[in-house]
C-alpha positions in Angstrom: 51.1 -19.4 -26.9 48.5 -21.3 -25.9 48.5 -24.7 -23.3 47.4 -27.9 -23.2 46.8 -30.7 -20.4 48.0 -34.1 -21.8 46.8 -37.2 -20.4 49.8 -39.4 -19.3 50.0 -43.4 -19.0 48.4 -45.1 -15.5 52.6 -46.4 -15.2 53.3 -42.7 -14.8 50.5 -40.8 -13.1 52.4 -40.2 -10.1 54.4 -38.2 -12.4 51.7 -35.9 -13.3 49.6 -33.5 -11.9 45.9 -35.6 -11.2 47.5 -37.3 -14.1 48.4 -34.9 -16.7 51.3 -32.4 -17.8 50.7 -29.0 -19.2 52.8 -28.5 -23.1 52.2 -25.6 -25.6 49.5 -27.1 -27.8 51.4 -26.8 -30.7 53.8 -28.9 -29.5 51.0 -31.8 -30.0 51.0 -33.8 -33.8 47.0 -33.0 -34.8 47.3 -36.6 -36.5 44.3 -38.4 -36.9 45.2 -41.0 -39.3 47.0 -42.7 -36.3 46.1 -44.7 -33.3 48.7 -43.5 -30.6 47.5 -41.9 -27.5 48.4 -38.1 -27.6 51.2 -38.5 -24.9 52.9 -40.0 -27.6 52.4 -37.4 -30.0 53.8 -34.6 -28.3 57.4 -32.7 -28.6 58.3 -33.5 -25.2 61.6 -32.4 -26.0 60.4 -28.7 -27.6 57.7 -28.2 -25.0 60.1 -28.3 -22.3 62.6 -25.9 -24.0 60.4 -23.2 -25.2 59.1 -23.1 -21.2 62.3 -23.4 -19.4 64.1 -20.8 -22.2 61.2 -18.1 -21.2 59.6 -18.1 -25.2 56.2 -16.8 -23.8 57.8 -13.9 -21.8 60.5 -13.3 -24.0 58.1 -12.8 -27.2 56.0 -10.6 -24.9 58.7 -8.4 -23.2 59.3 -7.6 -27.5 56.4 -6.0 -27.8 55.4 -4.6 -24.6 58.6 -4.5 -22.8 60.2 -5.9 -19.5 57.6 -6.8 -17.0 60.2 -6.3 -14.3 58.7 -9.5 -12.6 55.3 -8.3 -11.9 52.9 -10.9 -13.2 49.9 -8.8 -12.9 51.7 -7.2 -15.7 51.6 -10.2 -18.1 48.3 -9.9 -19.8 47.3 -12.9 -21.7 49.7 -15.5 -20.6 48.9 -19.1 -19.4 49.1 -18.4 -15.6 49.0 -22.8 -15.3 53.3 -22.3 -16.3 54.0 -20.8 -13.1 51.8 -23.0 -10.6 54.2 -26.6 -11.2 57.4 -27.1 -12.2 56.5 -28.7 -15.1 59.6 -29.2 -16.9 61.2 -31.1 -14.1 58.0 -33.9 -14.3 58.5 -33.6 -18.6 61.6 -35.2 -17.7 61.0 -37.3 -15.3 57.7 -38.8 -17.1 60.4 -39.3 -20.4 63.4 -41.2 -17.9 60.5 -43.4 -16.7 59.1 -43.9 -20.2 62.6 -44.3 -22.0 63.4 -47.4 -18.7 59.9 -48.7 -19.0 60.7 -49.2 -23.7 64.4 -50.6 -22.5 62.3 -53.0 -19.8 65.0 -51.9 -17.4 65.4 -50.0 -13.9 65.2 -46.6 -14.0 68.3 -46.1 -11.6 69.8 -49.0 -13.8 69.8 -46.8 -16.8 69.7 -43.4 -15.4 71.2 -43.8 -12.1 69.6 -42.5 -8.8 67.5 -39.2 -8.5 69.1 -36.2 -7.4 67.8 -34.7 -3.6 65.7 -31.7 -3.7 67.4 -28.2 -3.0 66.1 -25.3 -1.5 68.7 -22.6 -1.5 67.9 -20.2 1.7 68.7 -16.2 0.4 68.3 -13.1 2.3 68.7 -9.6 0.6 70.1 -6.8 2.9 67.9 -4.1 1.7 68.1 -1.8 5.1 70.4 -2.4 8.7 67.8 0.4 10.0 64.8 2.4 9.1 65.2 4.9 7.1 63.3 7.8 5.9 62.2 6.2 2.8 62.1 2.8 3.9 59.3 3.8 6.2 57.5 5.9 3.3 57.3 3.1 1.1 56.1 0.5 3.9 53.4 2.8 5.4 52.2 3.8 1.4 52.0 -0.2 1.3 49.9 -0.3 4.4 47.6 2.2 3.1 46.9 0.8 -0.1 45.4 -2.1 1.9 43.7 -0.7 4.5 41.5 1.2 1.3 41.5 -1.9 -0.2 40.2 -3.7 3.0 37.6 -0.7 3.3 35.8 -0.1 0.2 35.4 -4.3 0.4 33.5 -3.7 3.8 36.3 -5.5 6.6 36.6 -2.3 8.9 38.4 -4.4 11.4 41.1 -5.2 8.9 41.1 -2.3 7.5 42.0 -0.1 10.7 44.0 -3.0 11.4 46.4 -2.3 7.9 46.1 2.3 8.7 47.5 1.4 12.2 50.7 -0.8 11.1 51.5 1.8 8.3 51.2 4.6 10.9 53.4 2.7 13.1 56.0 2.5 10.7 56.2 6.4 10.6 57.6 7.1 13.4 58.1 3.3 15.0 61.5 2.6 16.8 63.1 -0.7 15.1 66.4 -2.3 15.2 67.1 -4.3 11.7 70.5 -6.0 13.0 68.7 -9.5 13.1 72.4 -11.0 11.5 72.5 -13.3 15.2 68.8 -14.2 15.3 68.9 -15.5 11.2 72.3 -17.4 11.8 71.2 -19.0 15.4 67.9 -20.0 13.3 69.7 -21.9 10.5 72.2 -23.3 12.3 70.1 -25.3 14.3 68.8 -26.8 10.9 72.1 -27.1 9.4 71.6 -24.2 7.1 74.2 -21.9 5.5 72.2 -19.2 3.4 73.3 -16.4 1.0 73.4 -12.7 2.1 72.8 -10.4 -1.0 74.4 -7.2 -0.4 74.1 -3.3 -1.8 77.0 -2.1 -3.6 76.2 1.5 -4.5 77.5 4.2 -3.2 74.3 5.3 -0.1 73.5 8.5 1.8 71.6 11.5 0.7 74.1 12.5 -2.2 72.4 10.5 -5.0 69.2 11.3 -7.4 65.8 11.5 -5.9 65.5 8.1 -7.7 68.6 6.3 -6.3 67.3 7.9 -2.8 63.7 6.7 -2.7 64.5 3.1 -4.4 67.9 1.7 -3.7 69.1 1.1 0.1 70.9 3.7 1.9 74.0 2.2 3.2 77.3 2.0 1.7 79.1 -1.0 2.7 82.3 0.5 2.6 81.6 2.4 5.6 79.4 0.2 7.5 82.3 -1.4 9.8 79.8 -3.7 11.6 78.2 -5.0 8.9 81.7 -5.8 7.1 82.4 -7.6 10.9 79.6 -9.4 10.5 79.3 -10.6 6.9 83.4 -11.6 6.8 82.7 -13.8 10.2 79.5 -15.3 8.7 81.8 -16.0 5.2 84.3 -17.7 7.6 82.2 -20.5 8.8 80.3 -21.6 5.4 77.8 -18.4 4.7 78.1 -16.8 1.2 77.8 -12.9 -0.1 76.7 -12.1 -3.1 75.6 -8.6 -4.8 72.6 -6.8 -5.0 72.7 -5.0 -7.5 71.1 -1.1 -7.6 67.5 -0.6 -8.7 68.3 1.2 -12.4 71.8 -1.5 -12.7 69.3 -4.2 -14.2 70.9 -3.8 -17.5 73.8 -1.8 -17.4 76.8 -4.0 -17.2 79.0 -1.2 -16.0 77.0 -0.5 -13.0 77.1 -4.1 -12.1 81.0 -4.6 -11.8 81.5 -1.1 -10.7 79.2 -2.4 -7.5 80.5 -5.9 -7.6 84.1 -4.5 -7.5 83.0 -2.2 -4.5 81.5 -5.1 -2.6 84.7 -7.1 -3.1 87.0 -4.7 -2.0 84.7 -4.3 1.6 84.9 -7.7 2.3 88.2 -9.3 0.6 86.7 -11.9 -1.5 85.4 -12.7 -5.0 81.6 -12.0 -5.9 80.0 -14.6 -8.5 76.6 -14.7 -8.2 73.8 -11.6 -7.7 70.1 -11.0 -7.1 68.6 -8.0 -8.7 67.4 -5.7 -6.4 63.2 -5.3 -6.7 63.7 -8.3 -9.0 64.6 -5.6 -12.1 64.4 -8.2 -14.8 64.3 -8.9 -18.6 65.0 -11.9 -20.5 67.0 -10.2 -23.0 69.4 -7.9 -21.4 69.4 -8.6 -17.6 71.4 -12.1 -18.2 74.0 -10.3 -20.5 74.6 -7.2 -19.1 75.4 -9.5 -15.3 77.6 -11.7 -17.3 79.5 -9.0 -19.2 79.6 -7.9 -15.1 82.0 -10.8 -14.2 78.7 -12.8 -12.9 78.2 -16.3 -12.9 75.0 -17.5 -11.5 72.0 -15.0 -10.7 68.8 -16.1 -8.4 66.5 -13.0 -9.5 64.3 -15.4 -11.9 61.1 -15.1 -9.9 58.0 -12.5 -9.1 57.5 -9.9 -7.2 53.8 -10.4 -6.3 53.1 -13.7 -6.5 55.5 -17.3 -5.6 55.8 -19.5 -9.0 57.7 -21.2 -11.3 58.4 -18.2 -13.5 59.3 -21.0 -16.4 58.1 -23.8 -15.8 61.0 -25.4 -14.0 62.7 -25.9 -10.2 66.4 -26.2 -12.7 70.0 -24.8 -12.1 70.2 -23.6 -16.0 72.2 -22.1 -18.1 69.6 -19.5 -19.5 68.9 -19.6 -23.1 69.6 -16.4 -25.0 67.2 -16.1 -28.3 69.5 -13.1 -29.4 72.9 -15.5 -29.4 71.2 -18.3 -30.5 72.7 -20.5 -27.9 72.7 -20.6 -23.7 74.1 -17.7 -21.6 77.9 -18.9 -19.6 76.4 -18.1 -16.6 73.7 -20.3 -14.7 70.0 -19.3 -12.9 68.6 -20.6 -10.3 64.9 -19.7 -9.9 63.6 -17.8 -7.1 60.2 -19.5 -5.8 58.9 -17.0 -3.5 59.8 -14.4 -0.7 58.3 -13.0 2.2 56.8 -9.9 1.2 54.6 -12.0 -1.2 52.7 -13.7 2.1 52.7 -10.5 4.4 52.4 -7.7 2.1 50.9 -8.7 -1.4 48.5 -11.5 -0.2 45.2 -10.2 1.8 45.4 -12.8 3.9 47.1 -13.1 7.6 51.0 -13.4 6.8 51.3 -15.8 9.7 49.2 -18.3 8.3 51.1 -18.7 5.4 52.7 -22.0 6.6 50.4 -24.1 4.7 51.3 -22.3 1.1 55.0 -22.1 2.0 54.7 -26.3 2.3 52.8 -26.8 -0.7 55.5 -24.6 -3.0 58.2 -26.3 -1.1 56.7 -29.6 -1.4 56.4 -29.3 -5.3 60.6 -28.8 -5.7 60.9 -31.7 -3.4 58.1 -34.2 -5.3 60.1 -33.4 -8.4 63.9 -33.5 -7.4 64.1 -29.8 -8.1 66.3 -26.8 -6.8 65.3 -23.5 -6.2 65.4 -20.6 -4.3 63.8 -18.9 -1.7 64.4 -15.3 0.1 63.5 -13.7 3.5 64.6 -10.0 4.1 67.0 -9.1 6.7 64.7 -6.1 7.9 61.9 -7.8 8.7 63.0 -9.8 11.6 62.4 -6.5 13.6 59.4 -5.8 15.5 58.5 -3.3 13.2 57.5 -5.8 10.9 57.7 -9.1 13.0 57.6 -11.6 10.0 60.0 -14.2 12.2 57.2 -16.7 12.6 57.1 -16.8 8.8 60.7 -18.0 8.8 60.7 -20.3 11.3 57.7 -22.1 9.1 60.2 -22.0 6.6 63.0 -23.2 8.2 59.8 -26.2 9.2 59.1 -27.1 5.7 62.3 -27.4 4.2 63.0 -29.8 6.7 
């Protein structure tokens, strides 16, 4: 599907990006016999659907399969969807449009504009290093010190060998529980914990071992301390579910009821652990789970607007012909997106962090955001990164 930028009125360029929204271009009437300005011969309605409902990834993921929210992997789609959330200005360029026709106030007729919301997430993926933890992290940190060296930045890449060798045999402690709940509560933020479900320890799959976390949260007494005293004054648990659970409903409540039982309360919403994703069987096989809202709509590699939009939605399922009973919130970025996928110096990712952040709040939006418990530690040190965080949501 291809896009288009669309010129909007001088009354609502604010509204716009430089002055212009992006739509599917053929959600534009090619009619030449009139005089209207193009804004006025576009869908508005239809372009804002078909990128809020996912059509583009949806119609892709039936050819090629799920992209398990890696964008790389999306060959051939408009990258300009995910930069803005650019269903949230659709509507707010029709509420001023639809005042400015009844030549009345916009909070008259539509009442005030909602405050932004950022929702602050962290997903418990290790309470200490383990084996494959450090494998993975040190594999990361070789692939970029090669890819530093064969582009010539020696420094950098030596830089990159040293971390990943550090992280084989590196002493860390991951309880950073205190240090995340000191930081928010000085900015009057309760966050979401994401917990593992599954079973942990060495007496899974070689799959299971090397990809989903290895504690079990039945037996992990301090951690069960910690999240039921964090639950009592305001913070909120949800699952996390195992890395092949993406679309297998009975997985999901097979976890979910093993995280309930740990901590003595009810489990509604989830995260999907490496962000294991489709559009047409992630959605109903959490729901058929006992779910009700899910925050894994988001990438991997790269912060975005996976569709369009900074919404709380119930998501659209083509298959049912009608929306999901469940709602998504979209995930805008995490950390390992500024310290491990971008090239660039994690720390000085303050500046990006404000300008994603500042795009939810320019448009009223909600969204959410997600900062690993693990890498609080030394071992990784990424709590600068969530201190400029904490600093632009405020």
């Amino acid at each position: 599907m291809s896009y288009e930028l669309i010129d909007i009125p001088e009354w609502a360029s604010d509204i716009g990006v430089n002055g212009t929204l992006l739509v599917p271009a053929h959600c534009i009437v090619r009619d030449l016999s009139t005089r209207e300005e193009t804004f006025a011969r576009v869908d508005w309605w239809q372009a804002s659907f078909l990128m809020v409902s996912g059509w583009d990834e949806t119609s892709w993921e039936l050819v090629h399969g799920p992209a398990h929210s890696y964008a790389a992997r999306l060959k051939g789609l408009d990258v300009r969807v995910w930069d803005r959330a650019w269903v949230n200005r659709i509507f707010l360029f029709l509420r001023r449009w639809t005042a400015r026709e009844r030549k009345v106030d916009e909070s008259a007729l539509f009442g005030p504009l909602p405050a932004a919301e950022i929702l602050v997430t962290h997903d418990i993926d290790a309470i200490r290093a383990s084996v494959p933890l450090r494998a993975k992290t040190a594999a990361f940190r070789a692939f970029r010190s090669a890819h530093h060296f064969v582009r010539a930045r020696f420094l950098s890449a030596l830089d990159e060998f040293k971390l990943g060798a550090s992280f084989v045999c590196a002493r860390a402690d991951f309880w950073s529980f205190d240090e995340i709940r000191f930081l928010e509560a000085g900015r009057d933020i309760k966050s979401r914990f994401f917990v593992y479900g599954g079973p942990g320890g060495w007496s899974r799959t070689p799959k299971q071992w090397l990809f989903d976390p290895q504690y079990n949260i039945a037996t992990e007494a301090r951690l069960l301390a910690t999240l039921r005293d964090l639950m009592q004054d305001g913070w909120t648990v949800g699952l996390h579910p195992s890395f092949d659970a993406w679309d297998d409903p009975r997985a999901m409540l097979c976890e979910r009821e093993r995280l309930e039982h740990a901590i003595g309360r009810a489990v509604t919403c989830c995260r999907q652990h490496w962000l294991r994703f489709s559009w047409t069987k992630t959605w109903r096989a959490q729901r058929e789970a006992g779910f009700q809202e899910d925050l894994s709509l988001g990438f991997n590699d790269r912060p975005g607007f996976r569709n369009g939009a900074a919404l709380r939605v119930r998501p659209w399922s083509y298959q049912d012909g009608g929306p999901h009973e469940m709602t998504s919130v979209p995930l805008l970025f995490m950390d390992l997106q500024f310290y491990l996928y971008s090239m660039d110096p994690g720390d000085g990712c303050f500046d990006t962090m404000r300008r994603w952040i500042d795009e939810v709040k320019d448009v009223r939006g909600m969204a959410s955001v997600t900062w690993h418990t693990h890498v609080f530690s030394g071992m990784y040190g990424w709590t600068t990164g969530f201190k400029h965080l904490l600093e632009c949501i405020a």
